[in-house]
C-alpha positions as a printed NumPy array, in Angstrom:
array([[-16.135,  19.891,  49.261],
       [-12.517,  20.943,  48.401],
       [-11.285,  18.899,  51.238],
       [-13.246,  16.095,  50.313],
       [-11.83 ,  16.159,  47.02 ],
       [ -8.147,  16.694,  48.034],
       [ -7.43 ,  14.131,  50.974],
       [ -7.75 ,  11.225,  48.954],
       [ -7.814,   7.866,  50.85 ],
       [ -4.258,   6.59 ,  50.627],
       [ -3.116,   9.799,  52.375],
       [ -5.738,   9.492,  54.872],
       [ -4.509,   5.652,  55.451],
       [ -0.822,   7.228,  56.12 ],
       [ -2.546,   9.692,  58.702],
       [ -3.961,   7.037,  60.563],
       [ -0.993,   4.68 ,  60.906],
       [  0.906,   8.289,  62.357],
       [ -2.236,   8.725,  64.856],
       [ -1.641,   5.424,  65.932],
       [  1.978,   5.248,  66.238],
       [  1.365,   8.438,  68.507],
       [ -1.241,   8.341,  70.43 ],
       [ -1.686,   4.393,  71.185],
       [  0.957,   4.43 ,  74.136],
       [ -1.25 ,   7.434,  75.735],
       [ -4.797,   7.208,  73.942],
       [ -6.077,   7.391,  77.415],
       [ -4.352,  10.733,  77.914],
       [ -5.14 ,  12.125,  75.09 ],
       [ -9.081,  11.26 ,  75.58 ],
       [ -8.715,  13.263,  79.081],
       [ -6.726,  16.191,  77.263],
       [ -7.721,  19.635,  77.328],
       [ -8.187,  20.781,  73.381],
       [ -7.958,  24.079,  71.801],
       [ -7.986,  24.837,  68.138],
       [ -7.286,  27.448,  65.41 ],
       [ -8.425,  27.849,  62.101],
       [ -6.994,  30.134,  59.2  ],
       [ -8.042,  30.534,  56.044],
       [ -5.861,  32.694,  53.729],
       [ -6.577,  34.031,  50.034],
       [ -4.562,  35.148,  47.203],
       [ -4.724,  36.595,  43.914],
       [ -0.864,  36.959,  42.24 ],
       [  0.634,  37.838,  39.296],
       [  4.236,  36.549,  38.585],
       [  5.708,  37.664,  35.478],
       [  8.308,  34.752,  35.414],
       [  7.371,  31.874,  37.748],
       [ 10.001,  29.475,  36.244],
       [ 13.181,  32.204,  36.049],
       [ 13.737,  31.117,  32.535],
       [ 16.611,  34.057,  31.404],
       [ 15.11 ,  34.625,  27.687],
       [ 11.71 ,  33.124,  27.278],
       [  9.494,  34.587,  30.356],
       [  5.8  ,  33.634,  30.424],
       [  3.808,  35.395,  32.771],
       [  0.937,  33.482,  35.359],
       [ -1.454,  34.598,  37.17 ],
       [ -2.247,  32.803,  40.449],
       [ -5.23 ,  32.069,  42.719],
       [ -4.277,  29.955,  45.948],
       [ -6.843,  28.96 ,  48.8  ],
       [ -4.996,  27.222,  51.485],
       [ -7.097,  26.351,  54.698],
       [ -5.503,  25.242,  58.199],
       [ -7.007,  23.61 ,  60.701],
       [ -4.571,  23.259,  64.635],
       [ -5.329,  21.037,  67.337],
       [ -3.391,  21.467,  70.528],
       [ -4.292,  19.495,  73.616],
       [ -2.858,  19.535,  77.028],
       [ -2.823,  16.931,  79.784],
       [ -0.435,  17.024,  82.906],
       [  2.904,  17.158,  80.892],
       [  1.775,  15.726,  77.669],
       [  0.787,  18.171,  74.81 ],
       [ -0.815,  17.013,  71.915],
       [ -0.432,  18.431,  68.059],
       [ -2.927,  18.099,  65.054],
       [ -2.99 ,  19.998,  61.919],
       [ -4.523,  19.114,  58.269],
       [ -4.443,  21.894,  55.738],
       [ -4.293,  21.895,  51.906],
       [ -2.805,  24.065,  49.391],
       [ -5.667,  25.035,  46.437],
       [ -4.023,  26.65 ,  43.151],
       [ -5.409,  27.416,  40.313],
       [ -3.349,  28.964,  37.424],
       [ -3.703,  31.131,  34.043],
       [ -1.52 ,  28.702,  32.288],
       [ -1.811,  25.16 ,  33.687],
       [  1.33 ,  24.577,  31.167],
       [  3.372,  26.875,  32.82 ],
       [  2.315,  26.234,  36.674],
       [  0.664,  23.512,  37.161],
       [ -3.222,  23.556,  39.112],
       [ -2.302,  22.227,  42.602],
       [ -4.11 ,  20.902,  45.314],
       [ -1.203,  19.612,  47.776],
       [ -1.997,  17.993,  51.663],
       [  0.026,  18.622,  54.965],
       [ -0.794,  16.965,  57.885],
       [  1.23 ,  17.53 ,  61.144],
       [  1.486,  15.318,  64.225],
       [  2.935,  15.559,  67.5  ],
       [  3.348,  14.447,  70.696],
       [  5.397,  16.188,  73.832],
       [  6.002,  15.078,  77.297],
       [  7.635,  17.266,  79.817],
       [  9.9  ,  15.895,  82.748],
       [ 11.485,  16.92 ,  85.695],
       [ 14.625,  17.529,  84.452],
       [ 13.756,  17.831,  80.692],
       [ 11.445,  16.371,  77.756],
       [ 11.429,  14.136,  75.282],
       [  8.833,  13.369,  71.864],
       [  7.668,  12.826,  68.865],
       [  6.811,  14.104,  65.334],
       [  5.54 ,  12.778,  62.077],
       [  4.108,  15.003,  59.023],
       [  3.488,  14.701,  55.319],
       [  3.594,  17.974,  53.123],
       [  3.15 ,  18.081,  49.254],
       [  4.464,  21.271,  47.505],
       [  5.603,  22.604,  44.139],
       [  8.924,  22.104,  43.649],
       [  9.1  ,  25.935,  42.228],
       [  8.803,  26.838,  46.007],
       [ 10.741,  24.522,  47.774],
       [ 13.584,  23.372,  45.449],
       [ 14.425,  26.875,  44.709],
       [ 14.586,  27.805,  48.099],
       [ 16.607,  25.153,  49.211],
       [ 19.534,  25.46 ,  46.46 ],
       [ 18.734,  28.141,  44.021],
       [ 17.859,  25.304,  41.362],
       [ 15.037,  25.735,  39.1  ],
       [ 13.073,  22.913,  38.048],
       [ 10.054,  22.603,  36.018],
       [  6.703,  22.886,  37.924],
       [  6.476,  19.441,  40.013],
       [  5.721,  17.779,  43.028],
       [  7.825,  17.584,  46.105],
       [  6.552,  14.621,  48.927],
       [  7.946,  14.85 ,  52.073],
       [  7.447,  12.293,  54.494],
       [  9.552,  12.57 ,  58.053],
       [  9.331,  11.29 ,  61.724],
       [ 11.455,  12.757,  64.266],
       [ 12.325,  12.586,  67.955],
       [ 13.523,  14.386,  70.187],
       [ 15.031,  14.713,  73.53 ],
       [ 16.834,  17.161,  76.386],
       [ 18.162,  16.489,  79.988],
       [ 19.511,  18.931,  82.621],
       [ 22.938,  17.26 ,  83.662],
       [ 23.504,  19.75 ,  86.273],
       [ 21.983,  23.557,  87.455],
       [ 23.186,  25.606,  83.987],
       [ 24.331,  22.729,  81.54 ],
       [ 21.994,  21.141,  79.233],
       [ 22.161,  18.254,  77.157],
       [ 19.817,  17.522,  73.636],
       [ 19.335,  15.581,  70.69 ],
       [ 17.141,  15.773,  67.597],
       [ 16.921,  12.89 ,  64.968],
       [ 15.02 ,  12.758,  62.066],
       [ 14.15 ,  10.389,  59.192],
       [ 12.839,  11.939,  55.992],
       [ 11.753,  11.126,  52.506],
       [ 11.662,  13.209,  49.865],
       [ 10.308,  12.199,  46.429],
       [  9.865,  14.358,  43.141],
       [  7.752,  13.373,  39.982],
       [ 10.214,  15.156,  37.988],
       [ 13.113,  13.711,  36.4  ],
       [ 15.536,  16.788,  36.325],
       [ 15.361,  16.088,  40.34 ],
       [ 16.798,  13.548,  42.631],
       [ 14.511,  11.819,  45.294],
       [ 16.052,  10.826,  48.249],
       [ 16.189,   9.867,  51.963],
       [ 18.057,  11.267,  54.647],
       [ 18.892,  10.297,  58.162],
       [ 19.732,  13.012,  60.454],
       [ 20.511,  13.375,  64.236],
       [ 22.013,  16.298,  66.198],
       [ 23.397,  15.883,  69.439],
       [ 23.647,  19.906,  71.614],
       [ 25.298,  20.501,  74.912],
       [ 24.572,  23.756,  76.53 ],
       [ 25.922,  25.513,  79.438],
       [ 24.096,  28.885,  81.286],
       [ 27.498,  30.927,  81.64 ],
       [ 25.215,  33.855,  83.081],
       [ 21.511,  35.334,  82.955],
       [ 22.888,  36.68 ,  79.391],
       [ 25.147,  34.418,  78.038],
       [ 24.71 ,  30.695,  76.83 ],
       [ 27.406,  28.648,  75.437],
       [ 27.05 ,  25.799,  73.325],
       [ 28.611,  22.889,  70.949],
       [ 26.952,  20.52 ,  68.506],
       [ 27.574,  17.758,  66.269],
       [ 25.593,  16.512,  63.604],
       [ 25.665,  13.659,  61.412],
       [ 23.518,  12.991,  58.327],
       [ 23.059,  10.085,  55.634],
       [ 22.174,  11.778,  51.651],
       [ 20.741,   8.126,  50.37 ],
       [ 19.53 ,   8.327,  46.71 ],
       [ 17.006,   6.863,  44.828],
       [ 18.291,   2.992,  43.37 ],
       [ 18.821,   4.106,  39.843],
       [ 19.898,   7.788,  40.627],
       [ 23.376,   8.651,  38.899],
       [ 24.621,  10.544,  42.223],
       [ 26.2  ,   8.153,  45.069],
       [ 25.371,   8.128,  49.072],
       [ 27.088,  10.207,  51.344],
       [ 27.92 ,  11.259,  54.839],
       [ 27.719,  14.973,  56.139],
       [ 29.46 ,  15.255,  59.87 ],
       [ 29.712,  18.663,  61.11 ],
       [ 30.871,  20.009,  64.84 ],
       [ 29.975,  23.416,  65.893],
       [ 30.395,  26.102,  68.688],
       [ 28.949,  28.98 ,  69.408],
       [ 27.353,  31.684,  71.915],
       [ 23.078,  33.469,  72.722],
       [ 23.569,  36.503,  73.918],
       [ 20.447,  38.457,  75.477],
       [ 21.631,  42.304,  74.97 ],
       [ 18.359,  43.082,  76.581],
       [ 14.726,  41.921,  76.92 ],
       [ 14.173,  43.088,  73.097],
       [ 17.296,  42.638,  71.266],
       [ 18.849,  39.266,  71.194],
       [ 21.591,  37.132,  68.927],
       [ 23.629,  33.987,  68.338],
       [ 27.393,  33.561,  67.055],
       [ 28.351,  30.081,  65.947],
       [ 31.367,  28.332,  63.67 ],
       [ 32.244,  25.107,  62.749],
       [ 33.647,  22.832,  60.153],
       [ 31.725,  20.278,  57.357],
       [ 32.704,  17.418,  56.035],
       [ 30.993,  15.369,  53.32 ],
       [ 32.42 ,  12.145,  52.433],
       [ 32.963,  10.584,  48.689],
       [ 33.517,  13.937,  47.747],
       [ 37.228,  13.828,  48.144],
       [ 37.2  ,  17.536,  49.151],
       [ 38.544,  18.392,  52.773],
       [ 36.629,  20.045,  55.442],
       [ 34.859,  23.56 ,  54.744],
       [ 33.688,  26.489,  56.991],
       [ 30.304,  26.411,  58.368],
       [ 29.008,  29.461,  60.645],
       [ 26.855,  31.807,  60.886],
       [ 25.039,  34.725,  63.012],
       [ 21.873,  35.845,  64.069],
       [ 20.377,  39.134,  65.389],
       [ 16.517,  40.036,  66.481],
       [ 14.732,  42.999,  67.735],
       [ 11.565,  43.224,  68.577],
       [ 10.373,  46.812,  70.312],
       [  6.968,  48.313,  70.703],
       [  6.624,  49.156,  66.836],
       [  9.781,  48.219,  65.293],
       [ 10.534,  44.312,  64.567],
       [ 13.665,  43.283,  62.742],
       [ 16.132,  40.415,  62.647],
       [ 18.973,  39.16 ,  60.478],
       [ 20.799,  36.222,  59.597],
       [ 23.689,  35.372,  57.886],
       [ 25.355,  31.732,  57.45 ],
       [ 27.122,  28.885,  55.527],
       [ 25.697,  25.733,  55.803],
       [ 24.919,  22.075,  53.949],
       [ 21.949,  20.778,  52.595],
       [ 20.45 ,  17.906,  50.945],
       [ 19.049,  18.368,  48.105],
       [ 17.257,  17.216,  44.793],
       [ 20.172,  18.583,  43.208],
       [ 22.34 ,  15.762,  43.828],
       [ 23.42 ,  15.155,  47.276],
       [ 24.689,  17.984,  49.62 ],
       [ 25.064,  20.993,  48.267],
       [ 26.833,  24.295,  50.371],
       [ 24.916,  27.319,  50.573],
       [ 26.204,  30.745,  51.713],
       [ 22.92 ,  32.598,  52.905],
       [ 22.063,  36.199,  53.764],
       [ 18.253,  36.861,  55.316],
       [ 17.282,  40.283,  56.761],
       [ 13.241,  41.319,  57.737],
       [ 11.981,  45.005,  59.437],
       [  8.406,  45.679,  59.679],
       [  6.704,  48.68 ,  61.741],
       [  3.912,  49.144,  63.4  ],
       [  1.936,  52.437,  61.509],
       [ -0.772,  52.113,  64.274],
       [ -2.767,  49.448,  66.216],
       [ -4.221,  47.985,  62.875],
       [ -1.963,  48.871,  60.106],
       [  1.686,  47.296,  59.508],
       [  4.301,  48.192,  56.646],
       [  7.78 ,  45.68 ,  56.178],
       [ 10.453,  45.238,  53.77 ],
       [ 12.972,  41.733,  53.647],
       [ 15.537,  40.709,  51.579],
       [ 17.313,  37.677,  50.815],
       [ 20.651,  36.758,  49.003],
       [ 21.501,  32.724,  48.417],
       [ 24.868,  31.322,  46.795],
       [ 24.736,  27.949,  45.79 ],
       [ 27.532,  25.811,  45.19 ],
       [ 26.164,  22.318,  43.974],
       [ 25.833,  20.708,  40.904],
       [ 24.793,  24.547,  39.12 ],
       [ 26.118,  26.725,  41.129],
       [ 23.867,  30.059,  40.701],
       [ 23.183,  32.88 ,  42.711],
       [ 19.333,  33.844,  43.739],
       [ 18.648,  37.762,  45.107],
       [ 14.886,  38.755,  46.416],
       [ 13.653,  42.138,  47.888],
       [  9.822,  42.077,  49.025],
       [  8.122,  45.407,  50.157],
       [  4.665,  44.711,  51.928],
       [  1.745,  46.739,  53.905],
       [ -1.517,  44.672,  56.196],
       [ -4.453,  45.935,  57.098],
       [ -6.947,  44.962,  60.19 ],
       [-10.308,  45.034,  58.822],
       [-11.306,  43.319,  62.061],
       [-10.564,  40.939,  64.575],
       [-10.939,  37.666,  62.275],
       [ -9.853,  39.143,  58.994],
       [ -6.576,  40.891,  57.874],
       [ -5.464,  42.347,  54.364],
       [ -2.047,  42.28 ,  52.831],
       [ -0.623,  43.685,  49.843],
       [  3.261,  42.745,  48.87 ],
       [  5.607,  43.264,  46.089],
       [  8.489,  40.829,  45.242],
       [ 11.689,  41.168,  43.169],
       [ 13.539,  38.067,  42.035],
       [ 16.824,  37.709,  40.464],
       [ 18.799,  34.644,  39.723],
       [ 22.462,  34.35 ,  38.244],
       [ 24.178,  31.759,  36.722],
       [ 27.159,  31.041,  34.907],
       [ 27.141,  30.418,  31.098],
       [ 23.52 ,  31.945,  30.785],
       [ 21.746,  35.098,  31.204],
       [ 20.676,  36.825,  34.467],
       [ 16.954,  36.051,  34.784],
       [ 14.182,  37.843,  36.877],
       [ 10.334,  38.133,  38.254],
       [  8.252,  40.667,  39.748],
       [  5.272,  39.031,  41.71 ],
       [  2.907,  41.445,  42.711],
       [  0.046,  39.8  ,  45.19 ],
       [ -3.287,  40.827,  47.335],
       [ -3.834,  38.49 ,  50.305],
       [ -7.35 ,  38.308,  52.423],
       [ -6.82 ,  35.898,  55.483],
       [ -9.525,  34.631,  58.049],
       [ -8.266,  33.249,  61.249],
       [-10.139,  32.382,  64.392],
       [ -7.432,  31.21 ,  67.43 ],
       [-10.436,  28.917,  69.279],
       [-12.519,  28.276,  66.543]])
């Protein structure tokens, strides 16, 4: 019944024309494929004592979200196929506060592998709140709204010779808010990588990427052009611990500022109880903000193994913004899960939030939240 009610027809219409565009050139194929699917089904119950960061006038909200997931993933010869349909179910304390949700995603893909490489496609369609998303992406808080995303992407890779490899990723995306304190906008992306095997340990690489920030017709913010070449090194320190150095320069035109730093590293570990990584980097994104915006970003997880059916894991986050409002957003998050048995898993997490900006006062949220998942991995 909830689906029913959620995937109303005009989204459905969208999902079709992406089926089509997919799966027509290989509909045969994809008739003969081998299918396997996966189901989840997680369930929450969270209290956030200041969902919209407001420094002086908090309001508290109690959340209940349902969000079902359904994967298909066929195989035939080279060609994989890629199906998923989900939805998003919120219901809130105060529907003036955080708005009652029921937001789609649909995922679709197609993958061929080659002799020497692969090539394919993607298309997907994901509605969230922009207190999740817009946040995350900048640090910018926005009233409870609605972020659309429409993209389709391609992508491609070719082995030149034995150890060097070359790739490209391009992507077209959409992204439209029902909010006015936010910009909606397209962007054109495409990434071109060339990567060289320098041993069994080491792999070297160098990218360029180019993207187009167009927008909306009557938006007070111009277009403009983000080009940014990088270099950089994967390392395999051993057959659990891993990481990946790289540097580079951005460039955004219109702006009349020169080139900035971009970079970053990345470290993982995974052992028989331990699991940690972390990640630290300067980048450029688009945003509703107003065009690109530079983030500096600091990300690190660990989570333990207590025994085969309990886990325990603490991450933390730190984001500096420098857009339109430049602001500063801290989290720390301190979980534990529980297998009560092989279909369903418990979860209990605490979150911290802090956000800083300049001219008003610091502002913060505690989000404390239970979490009761099903999931079935050939339902």
């Amino acid at each position: 019944m909830i689906l029913r009610n959620v995937i109303h027809l005009p989204l459905l219409h969208r999902v079709g024309i992406a089926t089509a565009i997919l799966t027509l050139p290989h509909s045969g194929v994809a008739y003969a494929a081998t299918w396997q699917s996966a189901v989840a089904l997680p369930m929450t119950v969270e209290h956030d004592t200041n969902p919209l960061l407001n420094p002086g006038n908090q309001k508290a909200v109690t959340r209940t979200i349902i969000a079902p997931d359904v994967t298909l993933l066929g195989t035939s010869g080279a060609d994989e196929f890629r199906f998923g349909l989900g939805v998003n179910v919120e219901r809130s304390s105060d529907p003036d506060i955080v708005l009652d949700r029921e937001d789609p995603r649909v995922l679709l893909g197609w993958q061929r592998e080659t002799e020497k490489g692969a090539f394919g496609l993607a298309a997907k369609y994901v509605e969230t709140s922009t207190l999740s998303t817009t946040v995350l992406d900048t640090g910018v808080v926005a009233p409870d709204g609605t972020q659309k995303l429409y993209s389709l992407a391609g992508n491609w890779k070719t082995a030149l010779t034995e150890r060097s490899t070359l790739a490209n990723d391009t992507e077209y995306a959409s992204v439209n808010y029902d909010i006015d304190t936010l910009t909606s906008y397209d962007e054109l992306a495409t990434r071109f990588t060339w990567s060289y095997a320098w041993s069994e340990r080491t792999e070297l690489f160098t990218r360029f990427g180019v993207r187009h920030y167009e927008p909306e017709s009557d938006a007070v913010v111009e277009s403009s052009d983000s080009y940014t070449p990088t270099v950089g090194v994967n390392y395999q320190f051993s057959e659990r611990f891993k990481g990946s150095l790289y540097a580079g320069v951005n460039k955004v035109s219109g702006t009349g500022d020169g080139p900035t730093g971009q970079g970053g590293v990345t470290l993982q570990y995974t052992g028989e109880r331990v699991e940690t990584s972390f990640d630290a980097s300067r980048g450029t994104v688009a945003s509703g903000d107003g065009g690109f915006n530079e983030v500096d970003d600091v990300r690190g997880v660990w989570s333990y193994s207590i025994d085969e059916l309990s886990r325990t894991g603490f991450d933390a986050s730190w984001q500096d913004s420098k857009g339109q409002i430049p602001n500063t957003l801290r989290q720390y998050g301190v979980w534990a899960s529980r297998e009560l048995s092989p279909f369903w898993v418990a979860r209990l997490s605490f979150t911290y939030k802090e956000r800083q900006q300049d001219g008003l006062q610091d502002a913060n949220a505690n989000i404390i939240g239970m979490t009761l998942t099903y999931s079935h991995p050939d339902f």
